[in-house]
C-alpha positions as CSV (number, residue, x, y, z in Angstrom):
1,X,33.0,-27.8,50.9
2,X,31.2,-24.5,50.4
3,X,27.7,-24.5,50.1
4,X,25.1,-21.9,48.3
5,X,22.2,-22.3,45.1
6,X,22.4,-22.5,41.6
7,X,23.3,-18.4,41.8
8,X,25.5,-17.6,44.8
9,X,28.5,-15.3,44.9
10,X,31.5,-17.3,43.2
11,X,34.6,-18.6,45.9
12,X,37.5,-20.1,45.3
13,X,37.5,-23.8,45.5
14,X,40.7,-26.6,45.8
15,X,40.5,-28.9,42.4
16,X,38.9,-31.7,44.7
17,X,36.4,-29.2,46.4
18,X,35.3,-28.7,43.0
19,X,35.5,-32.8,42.0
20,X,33.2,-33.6,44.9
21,X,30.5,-30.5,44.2
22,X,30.2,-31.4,40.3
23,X,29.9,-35.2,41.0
24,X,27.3,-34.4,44.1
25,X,25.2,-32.2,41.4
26,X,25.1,-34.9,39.2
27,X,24.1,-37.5,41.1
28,X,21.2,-35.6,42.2
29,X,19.3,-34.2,39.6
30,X,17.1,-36.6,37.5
31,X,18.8,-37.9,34.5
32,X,15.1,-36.5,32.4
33,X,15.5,-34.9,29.1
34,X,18.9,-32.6,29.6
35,X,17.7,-31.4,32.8
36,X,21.1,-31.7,33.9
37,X,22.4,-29.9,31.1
38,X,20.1,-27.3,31.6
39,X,20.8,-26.8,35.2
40,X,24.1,-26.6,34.8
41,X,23.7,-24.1,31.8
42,X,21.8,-22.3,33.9
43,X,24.4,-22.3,36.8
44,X,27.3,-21.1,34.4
45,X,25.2,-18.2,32.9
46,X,24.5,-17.5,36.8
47,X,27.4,-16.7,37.7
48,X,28.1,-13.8,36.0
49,X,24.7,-12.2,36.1
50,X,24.8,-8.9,34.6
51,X,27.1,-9.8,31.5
52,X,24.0,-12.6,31.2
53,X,21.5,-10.1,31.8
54,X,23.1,-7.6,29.1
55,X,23.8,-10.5,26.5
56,X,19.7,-11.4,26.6
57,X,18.9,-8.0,26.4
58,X,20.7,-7.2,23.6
59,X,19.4,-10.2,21.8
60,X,15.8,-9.8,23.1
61,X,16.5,-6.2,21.3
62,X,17.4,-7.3,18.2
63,X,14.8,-10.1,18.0
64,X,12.2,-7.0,19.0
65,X,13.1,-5.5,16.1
66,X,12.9,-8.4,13.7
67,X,9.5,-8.8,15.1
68,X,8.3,-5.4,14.6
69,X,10.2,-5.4,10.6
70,X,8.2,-9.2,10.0
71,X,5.0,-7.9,10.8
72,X,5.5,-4.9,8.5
73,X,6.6,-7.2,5.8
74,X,3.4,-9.4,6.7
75,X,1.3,-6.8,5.9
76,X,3.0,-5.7,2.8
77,X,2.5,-9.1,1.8
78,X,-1.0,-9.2,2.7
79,X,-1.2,-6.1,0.2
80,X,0.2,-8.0,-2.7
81,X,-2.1,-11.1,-2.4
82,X,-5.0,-8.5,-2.0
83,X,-3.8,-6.7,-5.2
84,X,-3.5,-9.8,-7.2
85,X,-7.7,-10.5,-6.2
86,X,-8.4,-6.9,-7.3
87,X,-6.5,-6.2,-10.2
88,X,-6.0,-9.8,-11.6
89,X,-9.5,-10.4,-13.2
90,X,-9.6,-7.1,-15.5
91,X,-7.6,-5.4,-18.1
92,X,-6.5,-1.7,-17.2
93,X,-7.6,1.2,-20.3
94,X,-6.4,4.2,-19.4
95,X,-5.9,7.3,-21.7
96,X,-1.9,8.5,-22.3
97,X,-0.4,11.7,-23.4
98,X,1.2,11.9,-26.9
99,X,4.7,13.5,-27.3
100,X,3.0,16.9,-27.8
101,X,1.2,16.9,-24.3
102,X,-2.2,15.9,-25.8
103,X,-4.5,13.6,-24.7
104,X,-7.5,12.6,-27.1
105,X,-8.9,10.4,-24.7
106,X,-11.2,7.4,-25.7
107,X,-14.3,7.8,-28.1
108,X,-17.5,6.3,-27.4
109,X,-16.9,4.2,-30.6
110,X,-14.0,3.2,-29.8
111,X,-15.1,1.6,-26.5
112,X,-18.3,-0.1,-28.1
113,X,-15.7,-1.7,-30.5
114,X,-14.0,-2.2,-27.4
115,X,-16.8,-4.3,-25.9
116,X,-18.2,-6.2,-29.1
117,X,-15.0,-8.3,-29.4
118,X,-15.7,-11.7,-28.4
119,X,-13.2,-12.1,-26.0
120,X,-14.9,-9.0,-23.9
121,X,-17.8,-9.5,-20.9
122,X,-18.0,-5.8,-20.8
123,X,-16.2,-2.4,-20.3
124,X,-17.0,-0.1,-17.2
125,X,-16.1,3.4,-16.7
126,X,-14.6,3.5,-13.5
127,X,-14.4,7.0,-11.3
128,X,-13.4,7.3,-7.6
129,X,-14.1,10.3,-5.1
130,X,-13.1,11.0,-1.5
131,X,-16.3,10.0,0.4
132,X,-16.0,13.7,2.1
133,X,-13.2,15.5,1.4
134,X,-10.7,16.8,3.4
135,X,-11.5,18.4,7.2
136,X,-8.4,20.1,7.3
137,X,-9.3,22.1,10.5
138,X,-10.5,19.3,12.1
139,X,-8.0,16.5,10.9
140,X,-5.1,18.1,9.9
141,X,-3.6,14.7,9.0
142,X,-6.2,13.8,6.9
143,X,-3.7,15.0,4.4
144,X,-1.7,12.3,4.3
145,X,-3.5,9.3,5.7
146,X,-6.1,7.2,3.9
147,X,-9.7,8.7,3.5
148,X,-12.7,6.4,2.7
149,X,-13.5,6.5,-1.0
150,X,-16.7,5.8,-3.3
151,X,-16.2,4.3,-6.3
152,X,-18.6,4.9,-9.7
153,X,-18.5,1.5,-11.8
154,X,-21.1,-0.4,-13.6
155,X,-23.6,-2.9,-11.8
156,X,-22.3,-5.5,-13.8
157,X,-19.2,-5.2,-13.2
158,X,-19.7,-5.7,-9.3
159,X,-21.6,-8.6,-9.9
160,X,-18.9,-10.4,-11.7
161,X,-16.7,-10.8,-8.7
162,X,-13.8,-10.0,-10.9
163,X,-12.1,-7.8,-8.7
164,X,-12.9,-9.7,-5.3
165,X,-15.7,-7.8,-4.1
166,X,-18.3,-10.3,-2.2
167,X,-21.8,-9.5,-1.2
168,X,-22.3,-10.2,2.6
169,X,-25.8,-9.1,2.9
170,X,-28.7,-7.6,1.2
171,X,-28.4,-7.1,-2.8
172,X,-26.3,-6.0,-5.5
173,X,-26.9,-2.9,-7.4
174,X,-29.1,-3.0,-10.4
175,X,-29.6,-1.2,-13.8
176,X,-31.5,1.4,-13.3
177,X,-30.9,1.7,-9.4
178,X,-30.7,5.5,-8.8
179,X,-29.7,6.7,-5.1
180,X,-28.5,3.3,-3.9
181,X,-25.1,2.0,-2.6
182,X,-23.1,-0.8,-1.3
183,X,-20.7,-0.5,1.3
184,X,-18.1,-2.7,3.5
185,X,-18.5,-3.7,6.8
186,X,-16.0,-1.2,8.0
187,X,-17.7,1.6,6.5
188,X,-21.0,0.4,8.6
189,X,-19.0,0.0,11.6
190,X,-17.1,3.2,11.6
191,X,-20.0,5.6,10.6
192,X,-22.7,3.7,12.7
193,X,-24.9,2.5,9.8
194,X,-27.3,-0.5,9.1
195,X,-28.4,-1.7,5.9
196,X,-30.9,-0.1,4.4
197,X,-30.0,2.9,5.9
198,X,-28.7,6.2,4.6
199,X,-25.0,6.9,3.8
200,X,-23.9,10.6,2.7
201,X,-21.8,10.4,-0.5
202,X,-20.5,13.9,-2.1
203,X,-23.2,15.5,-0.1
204,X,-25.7,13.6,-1.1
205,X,-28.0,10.6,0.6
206,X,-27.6,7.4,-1.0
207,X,-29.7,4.3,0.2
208,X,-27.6,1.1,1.6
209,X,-28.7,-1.8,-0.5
210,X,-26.2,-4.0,0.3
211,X,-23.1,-4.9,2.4
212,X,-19.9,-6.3,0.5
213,X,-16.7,-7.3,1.7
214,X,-13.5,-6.0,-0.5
215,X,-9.8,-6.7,-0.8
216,X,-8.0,-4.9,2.3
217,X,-6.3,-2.3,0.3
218,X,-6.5,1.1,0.9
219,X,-7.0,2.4,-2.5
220,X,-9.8,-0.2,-2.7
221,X,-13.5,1.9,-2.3
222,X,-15.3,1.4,0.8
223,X,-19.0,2.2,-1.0
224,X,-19.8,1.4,-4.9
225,X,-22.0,3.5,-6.4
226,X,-23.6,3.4,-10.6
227,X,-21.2,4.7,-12.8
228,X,-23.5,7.0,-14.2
229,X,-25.1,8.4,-11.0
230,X,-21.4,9.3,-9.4
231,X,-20.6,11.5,-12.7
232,X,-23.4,12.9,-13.1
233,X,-23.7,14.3,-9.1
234,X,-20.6,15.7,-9.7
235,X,-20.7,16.8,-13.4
236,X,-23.2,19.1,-13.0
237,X,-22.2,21.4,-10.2
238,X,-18.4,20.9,-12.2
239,X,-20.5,22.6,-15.5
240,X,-22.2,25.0,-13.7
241,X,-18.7,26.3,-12.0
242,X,-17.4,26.4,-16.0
243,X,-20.5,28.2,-16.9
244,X,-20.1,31.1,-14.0
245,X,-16.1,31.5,-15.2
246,X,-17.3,31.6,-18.7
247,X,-19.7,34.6,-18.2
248,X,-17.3,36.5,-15.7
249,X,-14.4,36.1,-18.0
250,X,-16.4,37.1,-21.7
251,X,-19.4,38.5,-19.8
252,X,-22.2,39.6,-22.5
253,X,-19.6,39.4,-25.4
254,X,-19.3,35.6,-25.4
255,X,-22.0,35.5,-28.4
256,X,-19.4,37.7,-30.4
257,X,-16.6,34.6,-30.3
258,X,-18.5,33.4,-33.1
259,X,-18.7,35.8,-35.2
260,X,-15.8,37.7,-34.7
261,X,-13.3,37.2,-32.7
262,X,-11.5,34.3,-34.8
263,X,-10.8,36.1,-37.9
264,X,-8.0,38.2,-36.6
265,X,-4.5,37.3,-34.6
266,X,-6.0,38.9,-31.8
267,X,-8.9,36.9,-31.6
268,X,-6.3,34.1,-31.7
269,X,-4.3,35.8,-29.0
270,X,-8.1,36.5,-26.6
271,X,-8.4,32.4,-27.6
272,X,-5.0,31.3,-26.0
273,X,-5.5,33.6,-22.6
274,X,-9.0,32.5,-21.9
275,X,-8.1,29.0,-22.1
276,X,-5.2,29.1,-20.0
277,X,-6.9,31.6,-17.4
278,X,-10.1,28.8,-17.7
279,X,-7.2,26.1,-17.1
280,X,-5.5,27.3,-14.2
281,X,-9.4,27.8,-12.7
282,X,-10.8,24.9,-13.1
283,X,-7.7,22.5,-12.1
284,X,-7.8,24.6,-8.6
285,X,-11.8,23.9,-8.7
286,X,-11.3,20.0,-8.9
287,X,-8.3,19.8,-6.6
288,X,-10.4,21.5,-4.1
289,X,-13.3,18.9,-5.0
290,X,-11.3,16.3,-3.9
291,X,-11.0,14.9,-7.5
292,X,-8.6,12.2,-7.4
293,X,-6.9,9.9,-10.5
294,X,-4.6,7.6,-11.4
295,X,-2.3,9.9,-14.0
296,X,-1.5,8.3,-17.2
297,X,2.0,7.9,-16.5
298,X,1.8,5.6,-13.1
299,X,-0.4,3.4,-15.4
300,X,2.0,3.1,-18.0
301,X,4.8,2.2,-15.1
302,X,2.5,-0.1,-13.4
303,X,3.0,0.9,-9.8
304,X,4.5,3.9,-8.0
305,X,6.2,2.3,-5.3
306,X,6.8,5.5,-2.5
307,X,3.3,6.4,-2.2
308,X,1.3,6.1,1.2
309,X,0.1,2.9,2.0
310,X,-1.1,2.8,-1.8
311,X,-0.6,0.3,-4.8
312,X,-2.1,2.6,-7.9
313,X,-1.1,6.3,-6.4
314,X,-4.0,8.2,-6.2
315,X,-3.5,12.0,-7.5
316,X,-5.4,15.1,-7.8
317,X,-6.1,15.9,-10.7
318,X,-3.9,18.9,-11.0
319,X,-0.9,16.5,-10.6
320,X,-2.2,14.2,-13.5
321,X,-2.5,16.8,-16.1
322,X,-0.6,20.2,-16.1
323,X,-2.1,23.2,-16.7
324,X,-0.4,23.6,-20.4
325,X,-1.8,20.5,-21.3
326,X,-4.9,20.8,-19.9
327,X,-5.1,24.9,-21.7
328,X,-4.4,23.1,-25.1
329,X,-7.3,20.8,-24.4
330,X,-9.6,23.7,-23.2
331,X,-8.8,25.5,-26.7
332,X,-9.4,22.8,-28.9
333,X,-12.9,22.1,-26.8
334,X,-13.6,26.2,-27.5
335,X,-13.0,25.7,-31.3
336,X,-15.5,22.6,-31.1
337,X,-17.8,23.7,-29.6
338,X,-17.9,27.3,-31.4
339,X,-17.7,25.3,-35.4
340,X,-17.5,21.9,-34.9
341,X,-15.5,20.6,-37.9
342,X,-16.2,23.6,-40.2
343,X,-13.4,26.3,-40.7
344,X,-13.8,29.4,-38.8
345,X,-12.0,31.6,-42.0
346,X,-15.3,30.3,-43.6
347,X,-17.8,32.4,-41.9
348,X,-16.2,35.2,-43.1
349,X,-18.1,34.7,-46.1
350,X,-20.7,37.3,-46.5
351,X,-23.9,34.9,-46.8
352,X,-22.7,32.4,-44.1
353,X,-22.0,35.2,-41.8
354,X,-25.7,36.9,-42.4
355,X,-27.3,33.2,-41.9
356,X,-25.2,32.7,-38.5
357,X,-25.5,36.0,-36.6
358,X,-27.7,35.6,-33.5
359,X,-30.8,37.3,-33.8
360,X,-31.1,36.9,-30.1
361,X,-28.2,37.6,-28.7
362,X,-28.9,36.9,-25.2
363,X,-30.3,33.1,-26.2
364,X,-27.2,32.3,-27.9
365,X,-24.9,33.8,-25.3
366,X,-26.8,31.2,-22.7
367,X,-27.1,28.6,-24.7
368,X,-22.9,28.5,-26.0
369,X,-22.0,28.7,-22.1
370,X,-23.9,25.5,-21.2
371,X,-22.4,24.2,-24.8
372,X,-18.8,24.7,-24.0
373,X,-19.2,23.5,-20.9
374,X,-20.3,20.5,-21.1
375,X,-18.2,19.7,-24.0
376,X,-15.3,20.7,-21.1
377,X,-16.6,18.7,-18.8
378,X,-17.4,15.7,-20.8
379,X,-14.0,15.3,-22.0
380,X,-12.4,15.6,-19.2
381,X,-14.7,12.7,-17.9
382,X,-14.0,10.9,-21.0
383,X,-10.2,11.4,-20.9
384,X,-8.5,11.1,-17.5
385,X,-10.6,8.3,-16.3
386,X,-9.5,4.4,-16.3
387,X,-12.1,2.2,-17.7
388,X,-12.3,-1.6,-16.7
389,X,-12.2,-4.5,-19.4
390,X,-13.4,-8.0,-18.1
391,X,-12.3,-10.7,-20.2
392,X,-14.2,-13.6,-20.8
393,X,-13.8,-16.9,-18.8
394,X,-10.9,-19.0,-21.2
395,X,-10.5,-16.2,-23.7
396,X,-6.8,-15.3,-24.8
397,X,-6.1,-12.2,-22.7
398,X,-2.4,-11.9,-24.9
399,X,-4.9,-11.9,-28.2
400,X,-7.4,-9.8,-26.3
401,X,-4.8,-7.3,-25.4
402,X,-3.7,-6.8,-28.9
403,X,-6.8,-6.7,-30.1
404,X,-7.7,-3.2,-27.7
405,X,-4.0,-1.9,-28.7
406,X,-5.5,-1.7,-32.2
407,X,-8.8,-0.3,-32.1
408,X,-7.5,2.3,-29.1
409,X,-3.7,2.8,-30.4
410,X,-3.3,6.3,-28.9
411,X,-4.6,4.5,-25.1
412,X,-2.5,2.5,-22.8
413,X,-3.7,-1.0,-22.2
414,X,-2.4,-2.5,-18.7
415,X,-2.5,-6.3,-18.6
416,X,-2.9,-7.5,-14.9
417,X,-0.1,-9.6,-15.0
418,X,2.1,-6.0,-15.5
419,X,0.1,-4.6,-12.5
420,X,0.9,-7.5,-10.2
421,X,4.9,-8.3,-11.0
422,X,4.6,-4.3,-10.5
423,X,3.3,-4.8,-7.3
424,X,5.9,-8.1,-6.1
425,X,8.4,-6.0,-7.1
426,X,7.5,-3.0,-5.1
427,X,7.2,-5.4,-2.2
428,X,10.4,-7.3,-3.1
429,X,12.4,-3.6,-2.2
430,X,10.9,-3.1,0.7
431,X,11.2,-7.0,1.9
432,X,15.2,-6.4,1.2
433,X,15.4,-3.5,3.0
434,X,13.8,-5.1,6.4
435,X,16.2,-8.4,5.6
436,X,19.1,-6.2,5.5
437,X,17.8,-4.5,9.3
438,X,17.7,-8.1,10.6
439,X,20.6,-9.2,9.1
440,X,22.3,-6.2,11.2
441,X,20.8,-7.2,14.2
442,X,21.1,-10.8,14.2
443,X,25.2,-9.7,13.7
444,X,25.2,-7.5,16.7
445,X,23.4,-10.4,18.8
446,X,25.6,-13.1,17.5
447,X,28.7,-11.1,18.4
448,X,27.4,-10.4,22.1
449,X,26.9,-14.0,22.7
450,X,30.1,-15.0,21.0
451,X,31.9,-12.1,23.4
452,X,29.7,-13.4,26.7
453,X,31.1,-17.2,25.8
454,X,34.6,-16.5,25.1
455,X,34.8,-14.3,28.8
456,X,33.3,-17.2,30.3
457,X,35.8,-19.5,28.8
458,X,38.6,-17.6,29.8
459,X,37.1,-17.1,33.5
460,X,36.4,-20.8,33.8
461,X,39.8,-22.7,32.0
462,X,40.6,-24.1,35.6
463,X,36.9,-25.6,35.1
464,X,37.3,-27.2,32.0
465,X,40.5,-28.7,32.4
466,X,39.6,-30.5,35.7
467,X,36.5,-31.8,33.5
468,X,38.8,-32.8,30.9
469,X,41.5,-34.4,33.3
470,X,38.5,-36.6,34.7
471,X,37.2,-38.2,31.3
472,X,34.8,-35.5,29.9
473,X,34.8,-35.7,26.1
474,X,35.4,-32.4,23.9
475,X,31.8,-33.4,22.7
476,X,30.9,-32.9,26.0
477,X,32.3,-29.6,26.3
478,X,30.6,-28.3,23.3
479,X,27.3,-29.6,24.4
480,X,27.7,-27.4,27.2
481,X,28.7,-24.4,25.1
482,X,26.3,-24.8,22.7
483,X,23.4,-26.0,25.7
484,X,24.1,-22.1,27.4
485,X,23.9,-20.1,23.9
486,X,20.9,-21.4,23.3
487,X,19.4,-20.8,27.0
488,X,20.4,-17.4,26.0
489,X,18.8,-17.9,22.7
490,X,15.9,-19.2,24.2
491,X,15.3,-16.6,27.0
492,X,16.4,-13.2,24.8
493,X,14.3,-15.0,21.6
494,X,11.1,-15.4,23.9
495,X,11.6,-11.8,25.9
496,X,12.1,-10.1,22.3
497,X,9.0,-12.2,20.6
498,X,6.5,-11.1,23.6
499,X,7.8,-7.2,24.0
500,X,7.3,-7.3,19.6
501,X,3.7,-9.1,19.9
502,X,2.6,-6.9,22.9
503,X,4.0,-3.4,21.4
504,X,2.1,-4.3,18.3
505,X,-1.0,-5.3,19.8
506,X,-1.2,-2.2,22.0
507,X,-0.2,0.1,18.8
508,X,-2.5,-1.4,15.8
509,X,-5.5,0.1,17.6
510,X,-3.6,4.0,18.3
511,X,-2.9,3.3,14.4
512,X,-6.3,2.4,12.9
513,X,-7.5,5.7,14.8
514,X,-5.4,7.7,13.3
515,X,-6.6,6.2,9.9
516,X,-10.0,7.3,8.4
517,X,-10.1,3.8,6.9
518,X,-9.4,1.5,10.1
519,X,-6.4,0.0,8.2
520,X,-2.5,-0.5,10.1
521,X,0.4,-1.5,8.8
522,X,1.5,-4.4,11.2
523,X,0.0,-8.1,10.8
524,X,1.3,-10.5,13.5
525,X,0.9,-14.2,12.2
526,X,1.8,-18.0,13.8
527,X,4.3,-18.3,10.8
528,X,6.1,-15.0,12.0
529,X,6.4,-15.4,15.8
530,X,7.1,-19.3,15.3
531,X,9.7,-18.4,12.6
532,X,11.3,-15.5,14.8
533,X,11.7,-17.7,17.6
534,X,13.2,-20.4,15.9
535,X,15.5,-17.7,14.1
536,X,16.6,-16.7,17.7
537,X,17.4,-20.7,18.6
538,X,19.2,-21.2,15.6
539,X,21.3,-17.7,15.5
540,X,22.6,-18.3,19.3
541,X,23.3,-22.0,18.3
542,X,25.7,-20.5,15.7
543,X,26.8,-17.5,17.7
544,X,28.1,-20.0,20.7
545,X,29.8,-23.0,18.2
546,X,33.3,-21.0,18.0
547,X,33.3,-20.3,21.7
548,X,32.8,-24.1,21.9
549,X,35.4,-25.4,19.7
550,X,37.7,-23.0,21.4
551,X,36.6,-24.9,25.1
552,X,37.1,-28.2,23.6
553,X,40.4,-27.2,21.9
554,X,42.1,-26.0,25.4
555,X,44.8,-28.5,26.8
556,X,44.3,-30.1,30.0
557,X,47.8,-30.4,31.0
558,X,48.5,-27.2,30.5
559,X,45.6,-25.4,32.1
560,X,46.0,-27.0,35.1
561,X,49.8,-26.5,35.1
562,X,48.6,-23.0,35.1
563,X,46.4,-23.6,38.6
């Protein structure tokens, strides 16, 4: 009899050399738990060691990659429970362009009507900045990752909780509260702050008041801010930009638009090139201010899918409204501002147009600047901007939602439910796509255990049939089969599960510094390694049953008439 381990080179052997080595092996090990069957698995996957060693890579590969999928689908589905906190509570009012290109926004009566129904808390403006802007120089990826954000929105609307924003320390804003802020945890610990510190918003200091905790999304703000504070720090350098391109482009002869230059075609003509020339302007001024929005069209879909690691898309504000559009606008705001409501062909009336001459021209000239532009301004605040509606606890949100349809027909009312099937079935894409990756490579690893089984049967038929020809069932044979498939299962499962967890755990950090924000885009949880794993069992269970049929199917008699 020759001697040698578990994993010495293969020699021939007589049929009883082999009786008396099998029975010897038996005898010895402890009959505990299949040890024996798991010894002698790992015997026969020994003795071919580096198809073995290829077959458990290969599945170890393909379970890596089901790993490194899951945890991308994990976080995805972290996004969509976080979405359904922060958009679930409130009703989405958002302005929307008519078939002409024209947006007339939302009036101020409109949203008090708005707010007096009694299925209404309250309505809040709701305006979100880059916390700094883009450091192209310095970051030149800043471009396309996630930048902190401050968002303007009424006190009371933070308070609520609506939208899953929790105070963690200090105090919530107040009315009346001027400079202050609250901001996340993250924010603190990225930019070294305490409470009751200083944070720089828009270039400006604001005074830490309190510490909140918000959904992990990244188009969620990381610092809230009043409303009416965020507007106005940027409103006012945004009219006094309009102001300076409204005296280089009319210079001292602005006074004379009021007098004169309407009641002729080419007064018309001046009208319709000053607009557009202040259009193309002041778009490039807010894109360059970091303006971002939510354009009226990805509210009215719900959710644009593609965008980077976002659930609402976040525009600039040249991409939400075009420049012919927003030159149509700019017109209209010219006319207003210049009459009002009154005809201009009226003032060509001798006694209206001696009452409404200037006397001093200068005056007038200053005063219609700062008029036009903040009508300018204020509309555009008060017509590409979303506004929040928080519905009272147990009101009818379907009755409520009708009810804003009516008094704001030419605005687009987003229910959250619309928001969050948006959201599940952005998710529900992307979860196919990663199925579909590990259907592919739970194929390829099925087939390379199938092909490692069925060489190993054909190497070891002179094995089987002596195991047949001395009483072992075809149950038996199967077990054994099925016992070394899932030793391969077990070992490439486990290798592919560690290399997934480790890779991920080393890269989520090189990630979240590449984000401004922290955030990554990999979650490892207990239900995905556990669930891998036993995906890994169960595949190379299935993978090695038609290799063991085909071991139990084989003749005796005629594979050792073959010896």
């Amino acid at each position: 009899m020759v001697g040698g381990t578990l994993f010495s080179k293969r020699v021939p052997l007589t049929s009883q050399e082999f009786l008396e080595v099998w029975n010897l092996f038996l005898k010895k090990v402890p009959n505990k738990m299949g040890m024996r069957i798991f010894l002698r698995s790992l015997r026969n996957l020994g003795r071919s060691r580096v198809r073995s060693f290829l077959t458990v890579l290969g599945v170890s590969i393909g379970i890596y990659a089901m790993v490194v999928m899951g945890a991308l689908a994990e976080y995805l589905h972290h996004m969509v429970e976080a979405t359904k906190v922060y958009v679930g509570g409130v009703v989405h009012l958002v302005t929307k362009t008519d078939r002409r290109g024209e947006n007339p926004g939302v009036s101020r009566q409109e949203l008090e009507r708005i707010e007096a129904l009694e299925e209404v808390e309250m309505v809040s403006p709701f305006l979100v900045l880059l916390l700094d802007g883009f450091n192209l120089e310095e970051r030149p990826l800043s471009l396309f990752t996630p930048q902190f954000l401050v968002g303007g929105l009424d006190p009371r609307m933070l308070r609520s909780g609506a939208q899953g924003i929790r105070l963690v320390e200090g105090r919530w804003l107040r009315e009346g509260d001027d400079y202050a802020a609250l901001v996340t945890r993250r924010l603190l610990r990225k930019r070294h702050l305490r409470l009751g510190g200083k944070v720089k918003i828009r270039h400006k200091f604001y005074t830490i008041v309190g510490v909140i905790d918000v959904p992990s999304l990244p188009t969620v703000p990381d610092a809230f801010v009043p409303y009416q504070r965020l507007r106005s720090d940027f409103e006012r350098p945004s009219a006094r930009f309009v102001e300076g391109l409204l005296e280089k482009e009319l210079g001292p002869s602005l006074w004379m638009l009021a007098s004169l230059v309407f009641f002729s075609r080419q007064g018309n003509l001046f009208l319709d090139r000053l607009a557009f020339s202040l259009s193309s302007k002041i778009l490039d001024y807010y894109d360059r201010q970091d303006l971002l929005c939510v354009s009226s069209e990805d509210m009215g879909r719900g959710v644009d899918i593609f965008s980077w690691f976002s659930v609402l898309k976040l525009r600039s504000f040249s991409e939400c409204v075009s420049p012919e559009e927003f030159a149509r606008y700019l017109r209209k705001q010219l006319e207003l501002s210049l009459y009002g409501n009154i005809d201009p062909f009226f003032l060509a009336k001798p006694f209206f147009f001696a009452s409404f001459f200037p006397r001093d021209a200068s005056g007038f000239r200053e005063g219609l600047k700062v008029k036009i532009a903040r009508r300018i301004i204020h509309g555009i605040y008060g017509r590409y901007y979303p506004y929040y509606i928080l519905p009272k606890r147990g009101s009818d949100l379907s009755q409520l939602i009708e009810k804003v349809r009516k008094i704001a027909p030419k605005a687009a009312v987003v229910p959250p439910k619309k928001l969050v099937a948006e959201v599940e079935r952005a998710m529900m894409l992307f979860t196919l796509i990663m199925v579909c990756v590990g259907l592919i490579s739970s194929v390829v690893a099925g087939l390379l255990i199938i092909n490692t089984l069925v060489m190993s049967i054909l190497e070891r038929k002179r094995e089987i049939g002596i195991k047949k020809a001395i009483g072992a069932s075809n149950l038996q044979i199967v077990g054994e089969f099925l016992s070394e498939s899932a030793l391969i299962g077990l070992f490439g499962g486990g290798i592919g599960v560690v290399l997934g967890v480790l890779s991920i755990w080393l890269a989520n950090p090189w990630i979240s510094s590449l984000m401004e924000t922290g955030h990554t885009i990999f979650r490892i949880t207990p239900r995905l390694v556990v669930g891998v794993f036993v995906f890994a069992l169960v595949l190379s269970c299935l993978a090695g049953m038609y290799p063991a049929y085909k071991a139990a199917r084989l003749d005796p008699v005629e594979t050792l008439r073959n010896l």
